[in-house]
N, C-alpha and C positions, 0 to 999 in steps of 0.2 A: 611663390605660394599660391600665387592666382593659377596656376595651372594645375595645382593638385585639389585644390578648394574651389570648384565652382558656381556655388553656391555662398550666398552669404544668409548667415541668421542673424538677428539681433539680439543678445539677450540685455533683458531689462534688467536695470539697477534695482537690488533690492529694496525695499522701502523699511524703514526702522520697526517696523509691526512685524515685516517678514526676517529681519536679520533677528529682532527678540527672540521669536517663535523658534529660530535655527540656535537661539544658543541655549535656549531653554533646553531644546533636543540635547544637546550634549552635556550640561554641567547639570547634575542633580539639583534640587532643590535652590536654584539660584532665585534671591528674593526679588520681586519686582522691578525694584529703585535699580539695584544693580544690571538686569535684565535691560531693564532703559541706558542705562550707559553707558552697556556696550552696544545697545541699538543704534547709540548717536553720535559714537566717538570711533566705532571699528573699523577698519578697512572695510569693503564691502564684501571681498573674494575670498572664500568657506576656505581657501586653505589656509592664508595669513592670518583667519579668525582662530583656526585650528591650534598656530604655531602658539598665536599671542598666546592661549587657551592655556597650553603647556606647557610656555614659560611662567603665565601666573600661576598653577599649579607645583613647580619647581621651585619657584621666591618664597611660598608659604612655607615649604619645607626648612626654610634657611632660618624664619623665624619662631619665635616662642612665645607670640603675645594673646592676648585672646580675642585681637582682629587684624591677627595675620593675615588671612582671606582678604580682609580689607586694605591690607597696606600693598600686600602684591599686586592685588586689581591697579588701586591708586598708580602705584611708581609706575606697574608696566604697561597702562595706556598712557599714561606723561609720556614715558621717553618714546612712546612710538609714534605720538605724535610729535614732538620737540625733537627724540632724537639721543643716542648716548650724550655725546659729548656736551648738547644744548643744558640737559639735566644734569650732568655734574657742574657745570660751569653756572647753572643756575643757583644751585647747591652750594655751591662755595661763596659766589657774591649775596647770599642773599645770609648765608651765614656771618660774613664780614657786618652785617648791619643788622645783625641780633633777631634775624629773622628765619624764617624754614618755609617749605613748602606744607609741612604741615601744618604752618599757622595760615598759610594763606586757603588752606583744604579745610582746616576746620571753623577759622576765627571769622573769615572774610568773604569767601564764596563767590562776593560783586565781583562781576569781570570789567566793569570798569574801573574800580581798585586796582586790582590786579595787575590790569595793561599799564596801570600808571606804575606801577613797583617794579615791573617788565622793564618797564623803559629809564627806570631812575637806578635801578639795581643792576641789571643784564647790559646798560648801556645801549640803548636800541629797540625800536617797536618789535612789536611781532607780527612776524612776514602773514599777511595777509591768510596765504593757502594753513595758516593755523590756526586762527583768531576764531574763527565761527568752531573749531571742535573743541578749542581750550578753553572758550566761554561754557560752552556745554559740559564741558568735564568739570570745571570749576565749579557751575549754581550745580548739577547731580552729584558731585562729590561731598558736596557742602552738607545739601542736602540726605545722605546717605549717612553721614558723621551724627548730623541730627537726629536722624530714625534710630540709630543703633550706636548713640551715646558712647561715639569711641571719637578719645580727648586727642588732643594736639598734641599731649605728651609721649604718647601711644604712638600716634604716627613717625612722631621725630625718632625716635627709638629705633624702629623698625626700618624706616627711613635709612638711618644709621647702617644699621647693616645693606640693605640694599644696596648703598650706596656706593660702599666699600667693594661691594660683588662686581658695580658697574664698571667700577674707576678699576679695578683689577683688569676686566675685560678690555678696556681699552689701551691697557699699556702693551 
């Protein structure tokens, strides 16, 4: 590659002011709170932001709630942060003990909650390279639930179907 590139440039990391501004360009009307949460939670590289983009736009489709918008954003920066398989297996043990992600999205938000229900539920911390974007998706999500009074029952529902879509995908 050094022989065809002679030259090196650096491009700088976008900063969360500048990734908002970039998704506000693409998603009409996205409100603020959400704007910030994908400023703090996205990949940095415009194309992954693109894919995310278009699969949150396809999860909405799948549901019927009136914060489907908000359940597809939710589920589909979880698992790309965690990961398929991390979110269904989250999903299942935390169902085993009468709990969901959407009570921990709606009810709970502390991310040191959270990391303790991580580790007593999931059986295991959370690997470092995710802890600072799953704290920030948790108080923004929390927070987002809060603005736009959409309940824990809502999410679980919706949830539900996601769910099903993911665990389809991986078998």
């Amino acid at each position: 590659m050094d022989k065809i590139f002679q030259i090196r440039i650096g491009i700088p990391k976008p900063t969360p002011d500048h990734l908002k501004d970039y998704v506000q360009t693409l998603v009409e009307q996205v409100p603020d709170s959400v704007a910030k949460l994908f400023a703090e939670v996205l990949p940095k590289n415009p194309r992954s932001i693109k894919r995310i983009l278009n699969l949150i736009s396809y999860r909405q489709n799948l549901l019927n709630s009136a914060h489907k918008k908000f359940s597809a954003i939710f589920w589909t920066l979880l698992e790309d942060i965690i990961k398929n398989d991390m979110i269904i297996l989250t999903c299942d043990r935390l169902g085993t003990q009468g709990s969901s992600i959407g009570y921990l999205i709606n009810k709970i938000g502390d991310w040191n909650q959270i990391k303790d229900i991580f580790r007593n539920v999931v059986h295991g911390d959370i690997p470092d390279k995710h802890a600072s974007k799953l704290s920030k998706f948790f108080s923004i999500s929390h927070s987002i639930t809060t603005e736009f009074k959409i309940t824990k029952d809502v999410l679980d529902e919706d949830f539900k179907i996601l769910y099903s879509a993911t665990n389809e995908a991986l078998k």
